[in-house]
C-alpha positions in Angstrom: 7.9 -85.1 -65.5 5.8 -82.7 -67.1 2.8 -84.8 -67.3 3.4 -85.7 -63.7 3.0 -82.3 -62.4 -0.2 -81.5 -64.9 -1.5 -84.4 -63.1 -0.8 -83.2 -59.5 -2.1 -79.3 -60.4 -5.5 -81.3 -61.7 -6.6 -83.4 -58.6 -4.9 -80.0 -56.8 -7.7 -78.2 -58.4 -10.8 -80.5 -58.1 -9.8 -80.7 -54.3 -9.5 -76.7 -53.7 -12.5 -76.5 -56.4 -14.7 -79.3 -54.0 -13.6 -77.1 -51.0 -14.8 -73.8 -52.4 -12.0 -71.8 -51.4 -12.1 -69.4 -54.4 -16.0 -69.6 -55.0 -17.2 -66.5 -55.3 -14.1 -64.4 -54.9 -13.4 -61.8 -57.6 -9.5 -61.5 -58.6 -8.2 -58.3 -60.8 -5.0 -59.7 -62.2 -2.9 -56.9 -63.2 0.2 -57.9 -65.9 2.2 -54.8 -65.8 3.3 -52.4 -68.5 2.0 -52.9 -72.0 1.9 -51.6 -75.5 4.0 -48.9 -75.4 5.8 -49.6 -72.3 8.4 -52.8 -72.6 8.7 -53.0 -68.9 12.1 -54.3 -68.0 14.0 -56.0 -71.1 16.3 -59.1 -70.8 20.0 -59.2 -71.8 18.8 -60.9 -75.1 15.3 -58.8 -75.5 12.4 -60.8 -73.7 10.4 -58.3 -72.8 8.9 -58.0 -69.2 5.3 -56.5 -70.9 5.1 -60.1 -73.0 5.4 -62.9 -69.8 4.0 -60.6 -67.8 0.8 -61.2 -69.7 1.6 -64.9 -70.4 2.0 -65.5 -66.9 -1.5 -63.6 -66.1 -3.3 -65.1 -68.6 -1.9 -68.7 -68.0 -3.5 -67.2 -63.7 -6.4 -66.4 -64.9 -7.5 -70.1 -66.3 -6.1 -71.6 -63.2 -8.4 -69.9 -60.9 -11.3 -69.6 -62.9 -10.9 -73.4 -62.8 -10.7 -73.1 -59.1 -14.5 -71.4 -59.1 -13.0 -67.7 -59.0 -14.3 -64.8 -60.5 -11.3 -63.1 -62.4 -10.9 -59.7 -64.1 -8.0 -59.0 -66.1 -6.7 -55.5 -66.7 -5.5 -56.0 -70.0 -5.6 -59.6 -72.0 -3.5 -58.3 -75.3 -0.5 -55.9 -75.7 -2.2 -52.9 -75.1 -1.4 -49.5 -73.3 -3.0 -49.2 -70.1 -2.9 -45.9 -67.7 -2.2 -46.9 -63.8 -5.0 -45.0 -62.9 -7.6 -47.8 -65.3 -5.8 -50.3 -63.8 -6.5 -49.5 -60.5 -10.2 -47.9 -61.0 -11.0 -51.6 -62.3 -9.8 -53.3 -59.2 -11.6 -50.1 -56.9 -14.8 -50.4 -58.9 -16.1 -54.0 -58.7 -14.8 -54.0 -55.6 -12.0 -57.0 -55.7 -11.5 -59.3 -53.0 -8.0 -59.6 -53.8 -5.8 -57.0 -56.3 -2.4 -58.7 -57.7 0.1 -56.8 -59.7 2.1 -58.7 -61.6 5.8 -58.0 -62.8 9.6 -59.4 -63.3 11.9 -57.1 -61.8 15.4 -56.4 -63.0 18.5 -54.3 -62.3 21.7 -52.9 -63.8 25.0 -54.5 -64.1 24.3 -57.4 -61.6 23.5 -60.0 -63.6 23.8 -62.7 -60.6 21.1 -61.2 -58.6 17.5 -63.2 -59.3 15.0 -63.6 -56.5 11.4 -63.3 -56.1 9.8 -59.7 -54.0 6.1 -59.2 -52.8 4.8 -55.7 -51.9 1.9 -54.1 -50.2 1.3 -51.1 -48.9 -2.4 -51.1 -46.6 -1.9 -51.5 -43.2 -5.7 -51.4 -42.8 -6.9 -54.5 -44.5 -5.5 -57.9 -45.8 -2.9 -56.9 -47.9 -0.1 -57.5 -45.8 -1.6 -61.4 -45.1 -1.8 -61.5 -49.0 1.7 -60.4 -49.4 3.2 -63.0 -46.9 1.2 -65.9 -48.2 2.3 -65.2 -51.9 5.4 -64.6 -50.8 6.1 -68.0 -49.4 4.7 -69.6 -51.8 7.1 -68.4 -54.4 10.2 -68.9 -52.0 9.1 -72.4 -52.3 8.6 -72.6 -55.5 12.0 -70.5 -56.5 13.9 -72.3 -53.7 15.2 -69.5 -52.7 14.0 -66.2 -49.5 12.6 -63.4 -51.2 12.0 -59.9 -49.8 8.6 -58.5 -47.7 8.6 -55.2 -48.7 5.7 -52.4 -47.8 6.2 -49.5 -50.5 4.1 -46.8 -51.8 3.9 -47.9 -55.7 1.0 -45.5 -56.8 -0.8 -48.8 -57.8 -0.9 -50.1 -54.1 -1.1 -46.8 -52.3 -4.3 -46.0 -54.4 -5.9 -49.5 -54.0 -9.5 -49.3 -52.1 -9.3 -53.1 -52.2 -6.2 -55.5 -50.6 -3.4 -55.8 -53.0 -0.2 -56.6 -54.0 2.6 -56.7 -56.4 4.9 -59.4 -57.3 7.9 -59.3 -59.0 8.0 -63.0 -59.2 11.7 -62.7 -60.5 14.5 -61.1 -62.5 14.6 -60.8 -66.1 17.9 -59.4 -66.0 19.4 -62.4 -64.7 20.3 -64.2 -68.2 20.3 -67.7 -66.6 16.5 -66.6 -65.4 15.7 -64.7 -68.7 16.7 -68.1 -70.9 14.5 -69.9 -68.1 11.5 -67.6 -69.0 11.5 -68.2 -72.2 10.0 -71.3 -71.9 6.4 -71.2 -71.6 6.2 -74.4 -69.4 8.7 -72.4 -67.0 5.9 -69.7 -66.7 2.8 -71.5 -66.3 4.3 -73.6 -63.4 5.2 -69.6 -62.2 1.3 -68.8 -62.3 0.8 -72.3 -60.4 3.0 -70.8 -57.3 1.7 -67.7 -57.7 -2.0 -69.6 -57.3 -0.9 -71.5 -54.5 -0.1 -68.2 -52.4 -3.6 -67.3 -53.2 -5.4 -70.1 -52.1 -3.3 -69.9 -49.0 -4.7 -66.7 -48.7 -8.1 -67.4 -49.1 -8.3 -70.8 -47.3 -6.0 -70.4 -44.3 -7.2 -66.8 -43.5 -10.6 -67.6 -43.4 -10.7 -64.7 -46.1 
């Protein structure tokens, strides 16, 4: 099975790589928190900083296979300050800005599904935010939440952005699934499909 999808993801790239859809387009990939901030933690410890990063690095091979151009914030367990994260994405002027996170909350353990927010209701971001979105409903098989919220990171954004919290670490049944590092590379390839939905179907 696993071989089988590697195999559909390939001809999946050569096809959007033949097409173009992502050549030229700079990407900032943001995987949140870092060094000194954990993020959300799991019942059992995984930390939210760790597959954050996984999940962004495992993203950032993807599309540079797709022909992208793609910055990350941060590629090790390092502290970074919101305000370098988003001066990166403001300063070589990104065509597209993603945050990414794994949300959690207290003493509901059953709750796990996948939310998207923007904030800009003067450029793309909203677009960006649906596409992803319903990329990861499919993926998750299950409806997620649109949500336009100031988060300091989205509200200060020159650039269209967004930030996913692709799911919640605070769900064990989820947590144990994150630990599996197959689990979050086919989490980047949903998260790439809602980009390249972005890209290709609004003519971005």
């Amino acid at each position: 099975m696993k071989n089988f999808i590697i195999l559909i993801f390939m001809l999946a790239i050569v096809e959007m790589t033949m097409a173009g859809v992502l050549s030229g387009k700079l990407i900032v990939l943001d995987p949140g928190h870092g060094g000194m901030d954990n993020g959300a933690v799991g019942p059992t410890g995984l930390k939210e900083k760790t597959i954050n990063l996984e999940l962004a690095l495992d993203l950032y091979e993807i599309l540079k296979a797709q022909g992208a151009n793609v910055i990350l914030t941060r590629k090790n367990d390092e502290t970074m300050y919101l305000s370098d994260r988003i001066a990166i994405a403001n300063e070589k002027h990104a065509d597209l800005f993603v945050c990414i996170h794994h949300n959690s909350v207290e003493n509901a353990p059953e709750i796990d599904r996948t939310q998207v927010y923007y904030w800009s209701a003067t450029d793309t971001s909203k677009n960006a935010a649906i596409d992803i979105l319903s990329s990861l409903e499919n993926f998750f098989g299950m409806k997620g939440n649109l949500l336009r919220t100031d988060f300091k990171v989205l509200k200060l954004a020159k650039v269209p952005a967004v930030l996913a919290e692709m799911s919640f670490i605070s769900s064990p049944k989820r947590e144990k699934w994150l630990r599996d590092p197959f689990n979050i590379w086919r989490e980047a390839l949903a998260l790439d499909d809602g980009i390249l939905k972005y890209f290709d179907q609004r003519g971005i």
